[in-house]
N, C-alpha and C positions, 0 to 999 in steps of 0.2 A: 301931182302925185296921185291926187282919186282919181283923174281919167288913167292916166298909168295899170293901177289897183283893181279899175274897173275891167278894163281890156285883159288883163291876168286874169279875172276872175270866171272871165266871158269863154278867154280858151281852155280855164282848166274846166271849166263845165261840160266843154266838149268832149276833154278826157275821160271825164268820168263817165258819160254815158256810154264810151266807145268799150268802157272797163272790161277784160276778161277775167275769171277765175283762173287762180293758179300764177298771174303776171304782178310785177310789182309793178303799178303807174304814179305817175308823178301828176298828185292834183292842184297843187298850185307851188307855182314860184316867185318869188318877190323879188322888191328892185333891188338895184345895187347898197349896200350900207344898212341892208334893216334885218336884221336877226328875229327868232324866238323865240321870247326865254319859257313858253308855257304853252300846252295844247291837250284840247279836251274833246270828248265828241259824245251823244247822246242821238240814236235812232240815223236820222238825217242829216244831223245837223253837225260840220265841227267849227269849232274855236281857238282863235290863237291870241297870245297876248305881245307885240310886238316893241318894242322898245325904241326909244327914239332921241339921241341925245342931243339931236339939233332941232328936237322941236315935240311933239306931243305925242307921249306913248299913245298906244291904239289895242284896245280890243277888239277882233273883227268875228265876227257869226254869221255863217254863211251856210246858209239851207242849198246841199250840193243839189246841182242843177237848177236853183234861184237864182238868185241877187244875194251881192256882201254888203253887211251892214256893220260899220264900226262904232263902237260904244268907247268911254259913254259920249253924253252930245257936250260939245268945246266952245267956247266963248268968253269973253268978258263977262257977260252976266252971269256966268254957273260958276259954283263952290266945285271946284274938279283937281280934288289931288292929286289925280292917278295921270294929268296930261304932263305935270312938270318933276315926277316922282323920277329922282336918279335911281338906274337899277343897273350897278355894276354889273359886267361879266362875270357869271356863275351865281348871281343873287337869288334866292329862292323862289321867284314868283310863281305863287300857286293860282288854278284855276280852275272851275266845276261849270257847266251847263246841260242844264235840264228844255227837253223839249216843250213841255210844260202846257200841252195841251194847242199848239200851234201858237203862242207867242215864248218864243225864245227867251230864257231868262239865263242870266250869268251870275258867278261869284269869282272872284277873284282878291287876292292876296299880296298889301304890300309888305317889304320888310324893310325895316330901318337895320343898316348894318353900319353906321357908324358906332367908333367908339366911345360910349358916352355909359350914365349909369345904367341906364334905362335902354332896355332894349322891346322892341314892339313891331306888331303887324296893324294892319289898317286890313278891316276885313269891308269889301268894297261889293257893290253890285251894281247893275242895272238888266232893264230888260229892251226887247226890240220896242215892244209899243211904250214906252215909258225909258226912254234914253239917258234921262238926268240921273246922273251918279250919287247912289246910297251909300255914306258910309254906316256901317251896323256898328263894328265895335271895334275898339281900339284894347289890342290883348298885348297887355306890357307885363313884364316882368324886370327886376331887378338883373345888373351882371349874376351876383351870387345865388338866383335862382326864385326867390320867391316873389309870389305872383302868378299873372296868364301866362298858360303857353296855347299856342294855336297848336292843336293835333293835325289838322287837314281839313280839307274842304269836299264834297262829294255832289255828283247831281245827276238825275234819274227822270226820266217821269214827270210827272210832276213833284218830287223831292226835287230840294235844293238844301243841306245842310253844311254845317262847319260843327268843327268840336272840340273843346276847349277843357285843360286841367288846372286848376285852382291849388299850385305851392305853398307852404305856408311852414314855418319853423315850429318845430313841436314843444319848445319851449322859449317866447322870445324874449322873457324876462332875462333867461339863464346865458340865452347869447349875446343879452346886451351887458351884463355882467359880468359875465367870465367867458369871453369870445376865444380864451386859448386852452380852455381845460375840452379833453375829448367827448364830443359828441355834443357839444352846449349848442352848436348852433345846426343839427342835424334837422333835414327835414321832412315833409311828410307831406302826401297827399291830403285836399283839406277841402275838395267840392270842384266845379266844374260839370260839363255836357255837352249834350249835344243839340245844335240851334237851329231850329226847320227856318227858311225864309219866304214870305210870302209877296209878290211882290216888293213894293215898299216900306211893308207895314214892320214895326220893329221885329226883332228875331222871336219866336215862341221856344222855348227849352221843351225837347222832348223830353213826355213825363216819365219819370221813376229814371232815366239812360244816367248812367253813373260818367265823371269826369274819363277822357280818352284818353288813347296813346296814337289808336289809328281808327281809318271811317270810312264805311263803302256806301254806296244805296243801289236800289234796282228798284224800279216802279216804288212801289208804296212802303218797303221797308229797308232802312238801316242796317247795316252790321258794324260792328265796332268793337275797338280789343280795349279792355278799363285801365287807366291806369295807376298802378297798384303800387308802387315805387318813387323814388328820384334815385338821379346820377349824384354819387358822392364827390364830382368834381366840379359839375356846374347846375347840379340840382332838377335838371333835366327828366322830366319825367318819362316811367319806366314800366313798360308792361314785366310779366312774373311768367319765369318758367310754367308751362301745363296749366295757364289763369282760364277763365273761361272766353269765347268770342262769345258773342249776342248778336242774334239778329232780331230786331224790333221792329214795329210798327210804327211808322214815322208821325205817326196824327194819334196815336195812342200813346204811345208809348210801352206798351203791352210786348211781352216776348214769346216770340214765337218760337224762338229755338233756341240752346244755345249748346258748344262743343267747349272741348279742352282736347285740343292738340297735344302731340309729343313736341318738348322745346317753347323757346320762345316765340312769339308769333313778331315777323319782321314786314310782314306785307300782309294784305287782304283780299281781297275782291268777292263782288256777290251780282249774281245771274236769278234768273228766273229757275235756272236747271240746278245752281252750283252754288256753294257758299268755298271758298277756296284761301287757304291758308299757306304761305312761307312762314316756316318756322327754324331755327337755329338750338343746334344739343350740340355741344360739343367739337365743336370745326363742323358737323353735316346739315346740309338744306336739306329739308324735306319738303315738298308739294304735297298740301292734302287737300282731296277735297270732299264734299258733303252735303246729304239733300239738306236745302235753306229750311225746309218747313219741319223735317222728323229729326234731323241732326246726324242720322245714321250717315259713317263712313263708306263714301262708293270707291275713293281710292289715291293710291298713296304713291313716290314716286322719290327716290333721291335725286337730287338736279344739284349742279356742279358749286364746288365751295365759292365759286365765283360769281354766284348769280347775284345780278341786283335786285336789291328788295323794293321792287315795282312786280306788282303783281294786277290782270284784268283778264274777267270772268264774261266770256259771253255763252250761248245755246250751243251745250258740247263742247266748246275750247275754251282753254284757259291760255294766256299768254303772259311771256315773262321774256326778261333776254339777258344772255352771261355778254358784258362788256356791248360791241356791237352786232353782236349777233343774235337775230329775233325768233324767235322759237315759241310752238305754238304744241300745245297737248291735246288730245283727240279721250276725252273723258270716259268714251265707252271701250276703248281699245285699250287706255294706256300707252299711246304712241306718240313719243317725243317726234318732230321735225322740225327743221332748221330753215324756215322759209325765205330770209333774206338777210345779207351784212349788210347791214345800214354804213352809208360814207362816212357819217360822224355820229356822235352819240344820240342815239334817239332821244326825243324831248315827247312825254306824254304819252305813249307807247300803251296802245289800248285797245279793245276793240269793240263795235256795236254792230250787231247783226252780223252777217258774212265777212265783213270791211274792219281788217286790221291795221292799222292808220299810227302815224308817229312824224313830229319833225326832226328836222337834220336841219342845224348849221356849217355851210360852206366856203369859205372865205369870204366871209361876211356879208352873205347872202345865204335866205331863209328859202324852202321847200319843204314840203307837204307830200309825204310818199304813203301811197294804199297798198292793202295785198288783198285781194278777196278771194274767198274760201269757197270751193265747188260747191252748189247744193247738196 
């Protein structure tokens, strides 16, 4: 299977240097039986997280036009949950990598979707020079809601974060009392953040960054929507109509900007040029978006009641896509285009530099398709 993996690896590299702007290419293909369930990308580099129920899921990062490196490293001797982790069809696996100053570094995300009281993520890492699997933290929460929840994971630069909301019952005396009289057991936001990772070393909580709902980074700062709320059915935390986004300074913690959009905020993303919001009022998406440093809005855009709330920020585009279809905004124009229907639903759907990138599951076989944007 890694001579296999290798030799795919060897021809999509060929692909990608032959790239042209404007063409949708196919940079890598996998073998028979092994799907996507997660894909990221940062400058050069992108990442998939691969699933494997006849034998060891796989992380792979691959510096295009390099060599693929799969994490983390497998054996008998290494503590490795992420090799025998069941990850049903349609299971959440999240995942971030940051380039991180030329050694690659990952975060990745499992989820326990059994039914049990407890429900949790295993918030997992490694890097290329340092292979052995970290796990950072284990974000469990109750069925009923209180507890961690993982907001998302993000990676830039040298940023690597996750970011987490801390549930809690606002009176649990009263709901262990009187669990049938209304509101006894209602609950409330109660702490939580957001968690820089540094290689191996435990997570640092960026300072003053209040509990999340959602989390972008770009080089050296954070954006993130707080979360201000829970769901009254499963306690689920909840960003607030017109709340503020923040964008911070990932090693200070310090703010450098922060907006309030029209609507709820359902997506994010944040650029070097762009701080970029999906928001929901009423049945309408709105795309906004805004200099990252002054907060002033540069421009606004209705995008269809269908859109999915994945949203990615790179120099002049932003990108988002209604069902399979991937659509890219041109910031200084305002011009929506529809660049490619993806075969099946994109997976990770993102962009860095020129190189707009996403997978696609095909009858159970995985592909990696580019689009790159003219200079």
């Amino acid at each position: 299977m890694r001579t296999l993996l290798g030799a795919l690896a060897l021809a999509a590299s060929i692909l990608h240097s032959s790239a042209r702007a404007g063409q949708v290419e196919t940079l890598y293909t996998g073998p028979a039986h092994r799907t996507i369930a997660a894909f990221a990308q940062d400058d050069g580099l992108i990442a998939w997280f691969a699933p494997n129920s006849k034998g060891c899921n796989d992380v792979w990062v691959w510096q295009l036009g390099g060599a693929q490196q799969h994490l983390p490293a497998e054996g008998s001797g290494y503590h490795n949950v992420t090799c025998g982790w069941q990850v049903p069809a349609g299971s959440p696996v999240r995942l971030a990598v940051a380039e991180n100053g030329g050694s690659p570094a990952l975060l990745w995300s499992l989820h326990e979707t059994a039914a049990q009281s407890l429900k949790f993520d295993y918030v997992v890492g490694a890097t290329v020079h340092d292979p052995l699997e970290r796990r950072f933290q284990e974000v469990a929460h109750a069925n009923h809601g209180a507890g961690l929840w993982l907001a998302g994971l993000a990676g830039s630069g040298s940023t690597l974060v996750y970011a987490v909301a801390q549930v809690a019952y606002k009176n649990q005396v009263e709901c262990l009392s009187a669990p049938q009289e209304p509101g006894a057991c209602d609950l409330k936001i109660a702490g939580g953040g957001v968690f820089r990772v540094v290689g191996r070393k435990a997570p640092v909580p960026v300072k003053h960054a209040p509990a999340a709902v959602l989390v972008a980074a770009s080089g050296p700062d954070i954006a993130l929507v707080p979360a201000v709320g829970t769901s009254t059915t499963d306690g689920h935390p909840l960003a607030s109509p017109n709340d503020a986004v923040e964008v911070r300074d990932a090693v200070t913690g310090s703010v450098v900007t922060s907006i309030s959009p029209d609507g709820t905020p359902v997506a994010i993303a944040l650029s070097e040029s762009a701080l970029a919001v999906l928001s929901r009022s009423a049945g309408t998406i709105l795309l906004s978006w805004y200099d990252p440093t002054s907060g002033n809005e540069l421009g606004s855009l209705k995008v269809p009641a269908a859109t999915n709330p994945e949203l990615s920020a790179g120099d002049g585009t932003l990108v988002f896509r209604v069902g399979r279809s991937i659509r890219a905004v041109d910031t200084a124009t305002k011009h929506i285009r529809t660049i490619a229907k993806a075969a099946a639903t994109p997976v990770g759907l993102s962009i860095a530099g020129k190189r707009i990138a996403w997978a696609e599951n095909i009858g159970g076989r995985a592909r990696i398709r580019a689009f790159t944007l003219a200079p």
